[in-house]
C-alpha positions, 0 to 999 in steps of 0.5 A: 578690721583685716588691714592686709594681706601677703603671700608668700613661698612657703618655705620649710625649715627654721632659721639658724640660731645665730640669725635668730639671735640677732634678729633678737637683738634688733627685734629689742631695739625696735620695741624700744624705739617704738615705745619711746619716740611713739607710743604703743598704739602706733606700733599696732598700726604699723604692725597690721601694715603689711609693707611695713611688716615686710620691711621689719623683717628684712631688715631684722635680717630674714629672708623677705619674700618666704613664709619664714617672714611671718613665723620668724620674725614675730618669734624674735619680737615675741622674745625681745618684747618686755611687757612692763617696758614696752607696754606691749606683749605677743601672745601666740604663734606658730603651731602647738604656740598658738594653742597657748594664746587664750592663756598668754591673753590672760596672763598679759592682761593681768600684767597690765591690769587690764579688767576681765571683761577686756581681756576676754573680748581680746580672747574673743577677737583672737579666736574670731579672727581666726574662725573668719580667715579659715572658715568664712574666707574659703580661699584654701590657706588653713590657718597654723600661725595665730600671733594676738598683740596686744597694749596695756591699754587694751588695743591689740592686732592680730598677724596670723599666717595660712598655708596652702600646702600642694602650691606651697604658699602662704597667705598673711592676714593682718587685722587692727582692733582700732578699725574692728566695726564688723568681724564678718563684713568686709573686714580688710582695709587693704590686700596684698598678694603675689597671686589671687585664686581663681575662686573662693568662697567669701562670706565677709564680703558685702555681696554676701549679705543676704547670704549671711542672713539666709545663712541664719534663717536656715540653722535656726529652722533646726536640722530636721528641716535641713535634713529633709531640704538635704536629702530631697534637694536638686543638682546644683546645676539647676540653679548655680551660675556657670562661672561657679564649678561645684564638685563632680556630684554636683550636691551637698550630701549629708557627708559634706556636713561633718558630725561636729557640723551637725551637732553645731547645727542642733545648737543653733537651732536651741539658741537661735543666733540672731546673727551670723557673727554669733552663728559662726562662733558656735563651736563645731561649725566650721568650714563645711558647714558655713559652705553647705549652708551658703550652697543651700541659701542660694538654692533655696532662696537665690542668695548667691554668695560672694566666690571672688578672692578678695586678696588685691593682686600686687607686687611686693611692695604694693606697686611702687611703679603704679601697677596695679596701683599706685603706691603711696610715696609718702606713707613709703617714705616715711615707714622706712625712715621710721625703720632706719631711726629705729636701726641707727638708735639700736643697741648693737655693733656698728657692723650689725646696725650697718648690714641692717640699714644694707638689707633695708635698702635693699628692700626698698631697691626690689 
C-alpha cells in the first residue's frame, strides 16, 4: 500500500560532508533506538509515515521542505544502518544506486536468511512499486530515487522520490508491505502535498477499474487489431469528456506507442495476462502504452479513466490548524516524542544532541 505522499522544491547540489557526517551519526543512533525500544516492524511503519520522514529529517540536520529531505536523509540511514544489528538494511537510491537494488535485495536477504521465494517477491515489490508510481500514476514526476527497506523478517517499505523538472518539484511516495492487498488499486493510505496537478492520469484509482479491464481486453486481442483500431480510429473529441484537454492532434497515432510498447504489446497478446498487474509487469510496456491503451478503452468501449491527481492537497504537516483537515494530535504527539528519546538516547556531544532537539522543535513550531 502507498502510505503517503510529499512534495517538494527540487533542489540541486548535495549536502557538505561535514552535514552528512553528522546526519550519520544521528541516522546511527536512531536505528539503535528504534531496534532496541520497538522492533524492526515499527520503524517500517513509521518510515512510510510521510510526517514522520519529514521530522527524521529535519532533525538529523537537512533542510526540511527541499527534495534533499528525501536523497539526503535515506543516504545517511543507509550508511548508518548495520544489517546484523539492526535487523534492517536499505538497499537503493538515488540514480545510478537505484539500478543496484535487485542486487542489495538479494545480498540483504541472504544476511538475513530470508528463503529465495521471499526475497524475490521483495525484488518484485520494489520494481512494481516503481512501474505503478511512474507509469500508472501519469502526474509528471519521473521516478530517480528507488530506496527498498527491508527487515529480517521479511517486511519491507519503499520511499522512493519523482521530479518534475520545468516546475522543480519533487514528489515522495511512501509504500508499506504490511498494507499491500493490491499494487494497482487504490494503493495510498494517505497523501500529502504542496500543490496537486490540475490533470493526471490514474490508473490505480477505483474509478479506473473498468479501464483497467478493458485495458487487458485489448492487449490480449494482439496488436493487428490495435493497429487497425489505431489507424482507422476517430478524433477523440468525438467521445472525451470537456474537462479532459487531449494533445492538439487530438489522436493516438502509431508514434505515441514507442517501439519498445509494441513489442511489449505482441508479448501480451502471447501470454495473454490475465490481470492488469501481470499487464503492466511486461517489460517494455511503459507509460505511453498504458495511456494509449486507457484513451482506446474509453473510446471503444466508454471506460473513462480516472484523470484526478490523487495527491490530498496539505501543509506541510498535514494540517495542523484543521485545513484542509484535521491533523491527528496524538499520533503528532507521539511521533515527536518518539524522536525526541531517540535524540536524547544518542550517542553524540552534548552540543550536537541539543542543536538536534532545536531543529526538532522547529519543525514542529512551522
Amino acid at each position: 500500500m502507498r502510505t503517503g505522499v510529499a512534495e517538494l522544491p527540487l533542489h540541486n547540489g548535495k549536502a557538505p560532508r561535514w552535514l552528512f557526517s553528522r546526519m550519520v551519526r544521528l541516522s546511527e543512533s536512531v536505528l539503535d533506538y528504534m531496534s532496541y525500544e520497538y522492533n524492526q516492524r515499527e520503524l517500517l511503519l513509521r518510515i512510510s509515515n510521510p510526517f514522520w520522514f519529514q521530522a527524521l529529517s529535519c532533525a538529523l540536520g537537512f533542510d526540511w521542505h527541499s527534495s534533499g529531505t528525501t536523497t539526503t536523509t535515506l543516504g545517511a540511514l543507509k550508511q548508518a544502518c548495520k544489517p546484523e544489528e539492526h535487523g534492517i538494511a536499505f538497499a537503493g537510491g538515488k540514480g545510478k544506486a537505484s539500478m543496484r537494488t535487485k542486487e542489495e535485495i538479494g545480498n540483504f536477504g541472504d544476511i538475513f536468511n530470508l528463503p529465495s521465494v521471499k526475497i524475490e517477491s521483495m525484488r518484485r515489490a520494489s520494481k512494481l512499486a516503481t512501474k505503478v508510481d511512474n507509469s500508472c500514476l501519469q502526474d509528471g514526476y519521473q521516478i530517480y530515487h528507488h530506496s527498498f527497506i527491508l527487515t529480517e523478517k521479511g517486511e519491507w517499505a519503499v520511499v522512493q522520490q519523482g521530479m518534475m523538472a520545468e516546475k522543480k518539484y519533487a514528489r515522495r511516495y511512501h509504500w508499506l508491505g504490511l498494507k499491500t492487498k493490491s499494487f494497482i488499486e487504490e494503493p495510498h493510505e494517505a497523501i500529502l502535498c504542496d500543490k496537486k496537478e490540475e490533470k493526471a492520469l490514474d490508473m490505480t484509482s477505483r474509478k479506473s477499474e473498468e479501464a483497467r479491464k478493458a485495458s487487458i481486453d485489448l492487449a490480449n486481442d494482439g496488436i493487428k487489431r490495435l493497429n487497425r483500431i489505431i489507424t482507422g480510429q476517430r478524433s477523440l473529441d468525438e467521445f472525451t469528456h470537456p474537462e479532459i484537454h487531449f494533445p492538439e492532434r487530438h489522436g493516438i497515432h502509431r508514434v505515441d506507442i514507442s517501439p519498445a510498447g509494441w513489442k511489449a504489446l505482441k508479448i501480451a497478446g502471447e501470454i495473454q495476462p490475465e490481470n492488469y498487474e501481470e499487464l503492466i509487469s511486461i517489460s517494455g510496456l511503459g507509460a505511453k502504452t498504458i495511456r494509449a491503451l486507457a484513451l482506446l478503452s474509453e473510446l471503444l468501449f466508454g471506460t473513462e479513466a480516472s484523470w484526478k491527481d490523487p495527491v490530498k492537497y496539505s501543509f506541510a504537516h498535514g494540517g495542523k490548524d484543521g485545513i484542509p483537515y484535521p491533523v491527528d494530535t496524538k499520533t503528532y504527539d507521539e511521533t515527536i516524542d518518539v524522536l525526541k528519546n531517540a535524540l536524547q538516547e544518542a550517542k553524540v556531544g552534548k552540543g550536537e544532541k541539543y542543536k538536534a532537539l532545536e531543529r526538532l522543535k522547529i519543525f514542529t513550531d512551522i
